[in-house]
C-alpha positions as CSV (number, residue, x, y, z in Angstrom):
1,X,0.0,0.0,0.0
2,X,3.0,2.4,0.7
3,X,4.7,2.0,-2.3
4,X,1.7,2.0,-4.2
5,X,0.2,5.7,-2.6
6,X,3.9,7.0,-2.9
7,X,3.9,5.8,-6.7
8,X,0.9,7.9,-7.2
9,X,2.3,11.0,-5.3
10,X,5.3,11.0,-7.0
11,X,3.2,10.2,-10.5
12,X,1.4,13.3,-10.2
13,X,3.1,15.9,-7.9
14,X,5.3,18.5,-9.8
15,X,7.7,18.6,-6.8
16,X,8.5,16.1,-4.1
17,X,10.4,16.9,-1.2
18,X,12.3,14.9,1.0
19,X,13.5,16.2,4.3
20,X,16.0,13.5,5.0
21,X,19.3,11.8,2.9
22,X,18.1,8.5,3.4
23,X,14.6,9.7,2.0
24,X,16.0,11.3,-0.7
25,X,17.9,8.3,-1.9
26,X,15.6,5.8,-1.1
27,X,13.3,7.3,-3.4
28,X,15.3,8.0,-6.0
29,X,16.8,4.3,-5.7
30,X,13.5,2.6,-5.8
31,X,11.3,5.1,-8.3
32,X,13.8,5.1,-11.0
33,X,11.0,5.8,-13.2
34,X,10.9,9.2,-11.6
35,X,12.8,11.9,-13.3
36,X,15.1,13.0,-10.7
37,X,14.6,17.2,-10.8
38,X,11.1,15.9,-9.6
39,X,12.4,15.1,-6.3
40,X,14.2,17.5,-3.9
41,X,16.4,17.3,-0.7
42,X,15.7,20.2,1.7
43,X,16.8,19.3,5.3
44,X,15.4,20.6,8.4
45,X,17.6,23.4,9.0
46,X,18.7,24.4,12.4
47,X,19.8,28.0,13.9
48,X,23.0,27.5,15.0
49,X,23.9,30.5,17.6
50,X,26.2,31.8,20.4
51,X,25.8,30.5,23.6
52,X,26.3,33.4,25.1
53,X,22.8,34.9,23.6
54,X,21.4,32.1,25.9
55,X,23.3,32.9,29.2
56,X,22.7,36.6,28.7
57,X,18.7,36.0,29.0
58,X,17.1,36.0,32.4
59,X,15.0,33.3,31.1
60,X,15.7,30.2,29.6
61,X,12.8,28.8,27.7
62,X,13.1,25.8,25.0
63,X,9.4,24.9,22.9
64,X,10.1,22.3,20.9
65,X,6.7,21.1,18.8
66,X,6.8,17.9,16.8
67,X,6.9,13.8,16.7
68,X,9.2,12.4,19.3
69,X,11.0,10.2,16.9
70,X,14.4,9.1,16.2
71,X,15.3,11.8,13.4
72,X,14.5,14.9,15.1
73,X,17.5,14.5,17.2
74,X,15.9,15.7,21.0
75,X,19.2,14.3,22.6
76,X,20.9,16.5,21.0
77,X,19.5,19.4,21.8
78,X,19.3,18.2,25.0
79,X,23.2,17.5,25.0
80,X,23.9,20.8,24.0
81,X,22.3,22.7,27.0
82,X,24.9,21.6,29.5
């Protein structure tokens, strides 16, 4: 059923994006059919800044909105706060 409802998005869509390297290339591995300027790479970017923005606040407050899965990489952001 996936490969089948992914056929049909990528059949039809104009642009597919992928947000991950292993996406990318497993569906340009597997739809070989596909032309390849169809589908797209665009990771999730992060804002990379000085730590001493962060210690200069009076408060430190961290939202964080999404899946808790594997690939959006909590532990280290997590890491990075010590």
């Amino acid at each position: 059923m996936f490969y089948l409802l992914t056929y049909c998005g990528l059949m039809f869509a104009n642009l597919y994006s992928a947000s991950s390297k292993s996406d990318y290339e497993f569906l340009t591995g597997n739809y070989r059919f596909i032309k390849s300027k169809k589908v797209v790479y665009r990771s999730n970017w992060v804002n990379i800044f000085n730590r001493s923005e962060i210690d200069n606040k009076k408060e430190k407050t961290i939202v964080s909105v999404g899946r808790l899965v594997e690939q959006k990489n909590y532990f280290y952001t997590l890491e990075s706060l010590k």
